[in-house]
C-alpha positions in Angstrom: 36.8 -34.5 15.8 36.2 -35.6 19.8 33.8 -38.4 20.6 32.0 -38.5 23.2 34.6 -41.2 25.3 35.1 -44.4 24.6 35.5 -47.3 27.7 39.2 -48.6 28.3 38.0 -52.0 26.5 36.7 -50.1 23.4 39.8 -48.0 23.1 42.9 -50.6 24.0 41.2 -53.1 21.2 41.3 -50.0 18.7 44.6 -49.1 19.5 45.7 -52.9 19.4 44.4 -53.6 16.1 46.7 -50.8 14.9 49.7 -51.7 16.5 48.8 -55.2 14.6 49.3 -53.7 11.6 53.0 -52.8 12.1 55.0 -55.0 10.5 57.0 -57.4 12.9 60.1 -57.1 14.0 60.6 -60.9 13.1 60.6 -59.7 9.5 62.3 -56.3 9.5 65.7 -56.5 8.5 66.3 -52.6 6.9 66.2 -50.3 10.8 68.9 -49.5 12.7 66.7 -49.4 15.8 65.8 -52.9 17.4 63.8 -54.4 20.0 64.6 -52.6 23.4 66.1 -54.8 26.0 63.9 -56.0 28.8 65.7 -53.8 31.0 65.2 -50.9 29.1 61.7 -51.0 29.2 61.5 -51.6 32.8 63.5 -48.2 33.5 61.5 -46.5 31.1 58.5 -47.4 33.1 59.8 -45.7 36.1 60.6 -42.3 34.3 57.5 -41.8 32.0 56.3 -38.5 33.2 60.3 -37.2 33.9 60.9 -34.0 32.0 65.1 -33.2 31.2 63.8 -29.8 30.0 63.2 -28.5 33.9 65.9 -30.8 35.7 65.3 -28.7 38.7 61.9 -30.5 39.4 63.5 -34.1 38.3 67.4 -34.1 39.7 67.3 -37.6 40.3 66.9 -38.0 36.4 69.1 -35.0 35.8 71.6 -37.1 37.7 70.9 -40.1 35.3 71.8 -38.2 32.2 75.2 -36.6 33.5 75.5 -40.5 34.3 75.3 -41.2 30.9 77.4 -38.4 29.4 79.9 -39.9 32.0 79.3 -43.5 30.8 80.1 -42.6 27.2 82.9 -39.7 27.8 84.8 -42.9 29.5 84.3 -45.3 26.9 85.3 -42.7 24.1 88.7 -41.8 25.8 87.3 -38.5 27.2 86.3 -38.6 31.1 85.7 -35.4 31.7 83.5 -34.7 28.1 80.5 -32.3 28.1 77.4 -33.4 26.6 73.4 -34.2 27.2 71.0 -36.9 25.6 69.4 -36.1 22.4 66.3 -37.6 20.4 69.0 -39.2 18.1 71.6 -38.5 15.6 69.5 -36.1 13.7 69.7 -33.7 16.9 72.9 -34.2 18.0 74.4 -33.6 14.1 72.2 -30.1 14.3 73.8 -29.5 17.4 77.0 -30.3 16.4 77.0 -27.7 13.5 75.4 -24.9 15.5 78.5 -25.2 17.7 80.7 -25.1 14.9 79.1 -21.7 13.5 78.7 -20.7 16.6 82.5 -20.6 17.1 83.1 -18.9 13.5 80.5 -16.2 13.9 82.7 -13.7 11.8 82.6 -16.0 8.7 79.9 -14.9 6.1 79.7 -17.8 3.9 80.4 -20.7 5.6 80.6 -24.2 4.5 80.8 -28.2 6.2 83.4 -30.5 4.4 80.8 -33.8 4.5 81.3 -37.2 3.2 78.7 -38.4 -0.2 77.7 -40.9 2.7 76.7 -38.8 5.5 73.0 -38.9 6.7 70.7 -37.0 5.4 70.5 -34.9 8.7 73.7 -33.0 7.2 71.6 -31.9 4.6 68.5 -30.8 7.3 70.9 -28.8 9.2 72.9 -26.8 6.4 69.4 -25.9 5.4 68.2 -25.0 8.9 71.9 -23.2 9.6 72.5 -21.5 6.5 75.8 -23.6 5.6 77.1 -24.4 2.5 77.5 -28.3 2.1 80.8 -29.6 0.7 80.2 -33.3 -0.5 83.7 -35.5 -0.2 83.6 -38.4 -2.5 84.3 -42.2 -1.3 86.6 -44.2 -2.3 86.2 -47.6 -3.8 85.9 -49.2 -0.3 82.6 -46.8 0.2 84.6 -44.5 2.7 85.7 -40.8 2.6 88.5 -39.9 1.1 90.5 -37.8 3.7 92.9 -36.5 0.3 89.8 -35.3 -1.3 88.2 -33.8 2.1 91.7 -31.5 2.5 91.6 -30.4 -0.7 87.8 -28.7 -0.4 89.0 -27.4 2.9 89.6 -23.1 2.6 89.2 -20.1 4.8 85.4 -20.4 4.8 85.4 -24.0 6.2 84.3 -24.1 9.8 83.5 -27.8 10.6 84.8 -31.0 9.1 82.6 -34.5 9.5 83.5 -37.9 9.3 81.3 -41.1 10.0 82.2 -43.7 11.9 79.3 -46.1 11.1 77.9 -45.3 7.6 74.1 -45.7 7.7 74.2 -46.8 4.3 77.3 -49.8 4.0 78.7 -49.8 7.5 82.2 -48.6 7.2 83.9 -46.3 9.0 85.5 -43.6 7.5 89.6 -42.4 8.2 89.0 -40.9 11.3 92.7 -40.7 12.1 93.4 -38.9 9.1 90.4 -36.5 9.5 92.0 -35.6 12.7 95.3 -34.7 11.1 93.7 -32.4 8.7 91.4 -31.0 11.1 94.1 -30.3 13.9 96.3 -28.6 10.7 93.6 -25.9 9.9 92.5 -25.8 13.5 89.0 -27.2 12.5 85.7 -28.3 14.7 85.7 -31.7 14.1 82.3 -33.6 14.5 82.4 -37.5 14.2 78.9 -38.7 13.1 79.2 -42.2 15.4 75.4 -42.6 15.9 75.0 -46.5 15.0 78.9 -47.0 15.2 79.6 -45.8 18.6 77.7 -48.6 20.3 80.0 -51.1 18.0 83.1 -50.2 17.4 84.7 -50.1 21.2 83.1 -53.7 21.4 85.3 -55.0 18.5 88.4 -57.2 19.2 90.1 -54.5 16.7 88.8 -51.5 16.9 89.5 -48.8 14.5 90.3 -45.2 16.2 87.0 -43.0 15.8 87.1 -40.9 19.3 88.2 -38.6 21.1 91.8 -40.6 21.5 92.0 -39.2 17.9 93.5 -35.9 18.0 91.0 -33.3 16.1 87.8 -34.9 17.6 85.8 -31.9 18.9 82.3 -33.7 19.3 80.7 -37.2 18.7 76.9 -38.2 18.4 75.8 -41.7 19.4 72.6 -43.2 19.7 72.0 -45.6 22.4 68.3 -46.3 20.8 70.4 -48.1 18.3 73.1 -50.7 19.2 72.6 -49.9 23.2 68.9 -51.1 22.6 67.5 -48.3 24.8 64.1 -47.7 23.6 63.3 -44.6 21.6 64.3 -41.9 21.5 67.6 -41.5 22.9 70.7 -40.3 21.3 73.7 -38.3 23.0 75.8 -35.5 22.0 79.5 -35.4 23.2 82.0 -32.6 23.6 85.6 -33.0 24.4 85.6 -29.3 26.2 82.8 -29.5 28.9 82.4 -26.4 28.6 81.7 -25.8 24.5 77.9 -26.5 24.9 77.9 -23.2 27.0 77.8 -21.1 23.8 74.7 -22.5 22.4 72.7 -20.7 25.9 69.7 -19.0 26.1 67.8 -17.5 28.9 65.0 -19.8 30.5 63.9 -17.1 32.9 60.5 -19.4 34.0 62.4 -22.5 34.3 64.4 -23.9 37.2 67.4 -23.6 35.3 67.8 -20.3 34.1 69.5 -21.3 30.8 69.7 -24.0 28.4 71.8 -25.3 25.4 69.5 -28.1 24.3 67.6 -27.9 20.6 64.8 -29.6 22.2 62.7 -27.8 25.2 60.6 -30.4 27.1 63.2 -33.7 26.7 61.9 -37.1 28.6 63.9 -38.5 31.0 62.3 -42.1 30.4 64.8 -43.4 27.4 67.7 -41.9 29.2 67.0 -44.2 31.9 66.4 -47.0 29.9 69.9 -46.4 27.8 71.7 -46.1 31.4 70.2 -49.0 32.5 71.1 -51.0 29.3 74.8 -50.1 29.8 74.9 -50.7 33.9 73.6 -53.5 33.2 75.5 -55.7 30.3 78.7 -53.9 30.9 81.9 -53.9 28.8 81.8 -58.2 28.7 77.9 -58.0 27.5 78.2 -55.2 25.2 80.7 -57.3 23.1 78.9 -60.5 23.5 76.3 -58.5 21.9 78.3 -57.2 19.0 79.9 -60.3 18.6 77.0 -62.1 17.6 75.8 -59.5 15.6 79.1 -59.7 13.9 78.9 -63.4 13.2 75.2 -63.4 12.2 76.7 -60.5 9.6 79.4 -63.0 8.6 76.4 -65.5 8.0 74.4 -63.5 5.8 77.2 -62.5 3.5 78.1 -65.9 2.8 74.6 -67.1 2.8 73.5 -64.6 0.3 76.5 -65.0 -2.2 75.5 -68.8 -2.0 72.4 -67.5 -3.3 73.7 -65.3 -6.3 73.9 -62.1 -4.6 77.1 -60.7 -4.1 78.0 -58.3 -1.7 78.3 -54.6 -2.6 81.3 -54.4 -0.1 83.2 -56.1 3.5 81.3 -53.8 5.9 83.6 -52.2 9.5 80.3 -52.8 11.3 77.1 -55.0 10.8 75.3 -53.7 8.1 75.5 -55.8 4.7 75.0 -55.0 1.5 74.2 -56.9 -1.7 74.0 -56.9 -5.4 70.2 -58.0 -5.5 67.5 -57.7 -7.6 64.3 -56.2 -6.0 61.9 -59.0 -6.8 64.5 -61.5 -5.1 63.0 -60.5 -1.7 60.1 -62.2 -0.8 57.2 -60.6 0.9 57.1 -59.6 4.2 60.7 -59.4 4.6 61.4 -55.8 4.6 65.1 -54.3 3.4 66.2 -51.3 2.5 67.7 -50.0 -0.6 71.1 -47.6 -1.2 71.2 -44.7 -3.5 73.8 -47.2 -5.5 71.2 -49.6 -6.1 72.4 -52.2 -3.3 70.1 -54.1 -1.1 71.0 -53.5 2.7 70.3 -55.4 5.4 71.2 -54.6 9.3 71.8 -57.2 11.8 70.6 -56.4 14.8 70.3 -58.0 17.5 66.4 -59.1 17.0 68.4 -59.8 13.5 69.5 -63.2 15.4 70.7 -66.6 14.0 67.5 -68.2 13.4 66.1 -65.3 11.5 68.8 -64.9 9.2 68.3 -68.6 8.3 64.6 -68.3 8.3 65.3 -65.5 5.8 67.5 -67.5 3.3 64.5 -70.6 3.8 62.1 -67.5 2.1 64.5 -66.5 -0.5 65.1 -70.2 -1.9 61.4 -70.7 -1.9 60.5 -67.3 -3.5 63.1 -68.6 -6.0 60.9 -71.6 -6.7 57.9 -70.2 -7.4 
């Protein structure tokens, strides 16, 4: 129920002692989102009241999130690539399949050749879509196996996914060889690379994920992850500029008279911000970035097998995991579990040196007690 009003004073001390019981990101070490960059949140400032869903009234911001598509369709080997900004990886995988059935409309039963390690947004939009979901097993080294994914592959298949950033273990899947398979049965090929896709091209090796792989039809990444936009911002690429033209419907009240996106009103605020981030650090900061995150990964590894728990595998990107048991962790460190059993910790970049040390101080002294 409505009071009657409460003065600013009364109502900003409310609403901080709530945000005061959020646990702090000093002590989170599960999310893949992190503490958005200074930059970020000064963009986002300027755009709160932006709506993307009308970009007639906003084209300034419009203009900002063809930036963006631009900004990523270069970095992923595809200059010209459709796309728009999403609320995450969720939407963009949704997206991703509608445009896959979309282009199979004659196909009664149709089914999605996944990996066991995609996110559970597969399983959302199967459900939402009406697809049958073909889980891939992994191999030993926690990644699809691209022999197993050809061999589920028939007539009714109309999209095949890889993951290039596994939420669960960090690796990245055989892209290449999905691209093979999917350019052989003339599949849609979506590349889940919504936490990868701000690492990988920052690695001094990276491994091919993009659309430089033949096959590669679309690619979600999320710049609220690794590109520390603040949230929510993810984005939705297309090799053919043009394929998000299929998913139109009439907008007759609008200023654009159609629209492709899942969402209707879509802020324009964390699209900024994610530009910004981007403009900002560049290619040079961007691996600095993932470079330490890589190290400080390194550094927990050995730390933790010091300590008796042994990792559950050599991650691609920066996400560990462990042979741990539960009561190890000491309170109010927060990780995260896999459906395997294995602890999982994600270094981001508020994951910095000095917390990862602070973090083996509280395990040895948990240990003690």
């Amino acid at each position: 129920m409505l009071n009657k009003g409460q003065s600013e004073e009364e109502l900003f001390t409310f609403l901080a002692q709530k945000r005061q019981e959020d646990l702090d990101h000093d002590f989170i070490l599960s999310s893949m989102c992190t503490i958005p960059h200074s930059v970020a949140v000064r963009a986002h400032c300027l755009f709160m009241e932006t709506n993307l869903g009308d970009p007639g009234l906003f084209p300034g911001t419009f203009s900002l999130e063809k930036l963006l598509v631009q900004r990523f369709g270069t970095l992923f080997h595809c200059e010209n690539a459709g796309g728009y900004a999403t609320s995450g990886g969720t939407e963009s995988n949704i997206q991703a399949l509608r445009l896959a059935k979309a282009q199979c409309s004659d196909i009664a039963v149709p089914n999605v050749v996944v990996p066991e390690s995609a996110h559970f947004s597969f399983k959302k939009a199967c459900d939402m879509l009406g697809l049958e979901a073909r889980p891939v097993p992994l191999g030993s080294d926690f990644r699809m196996d691209a022999d197993a994914a050809a061999g589920l592959v028939d007539k009714n298949t109309i999209c095949l996914v890889g993951i290039a950033g596994t939420t669960e273990y960090g690796m990245i899947d055989p892209i290449a060889a999905l691209g093979k398979i999917a350019v052989q049965h003339d599949l849609f090929f979506h590349v889940d690379a919504a936490f990868g896709g701000m690492v990988i091209p920052f690695l001094d090796r990276p491994s091919p994920f993009d659309f430089a792989v033949g096959g590669v039809t679309t690619i979600a990444v999320d710049p609220h992850k690794m590109g520390m936009s603040t949230i929510p911002c993810g984005c939705l690429l297309t090799r053919d500029p043009d394929l998000l033209n299929s998913l139109n419907i009439d907008t007759p009240y609008l200023t654009v008279k159609q629209e492709y996106t899942l969402a209707g009103t879509r802020p324009g605020a964390p699209v900024a911000g994610a530009l910004a981030v981007l403009d900002y650090l560049g290619v040079d900061g961007m691996k600095a970035v993932v470079t330490g995150c890589m190290k400080n990964t390194e550094r927990l590894i050995a730390g933790m097998e010091t300590l008796g728990c042994p990792r559950a595998a050599t991650p691609d990107l920066n996400v560990a995991t462990f042979s741990c048991a539960k009561e190890a962790i000491p309170s109010p460190w927060r990780v995260s579990w896999t459906r395997k059993g294995h602890l999982r910790i994600v270094c981001m970049p508020h994951v910095h040196a000095g917390r990862v040390e602070a973090f083996f101080r509280a395990m040895q002294e948990h240990k003690k007690r």
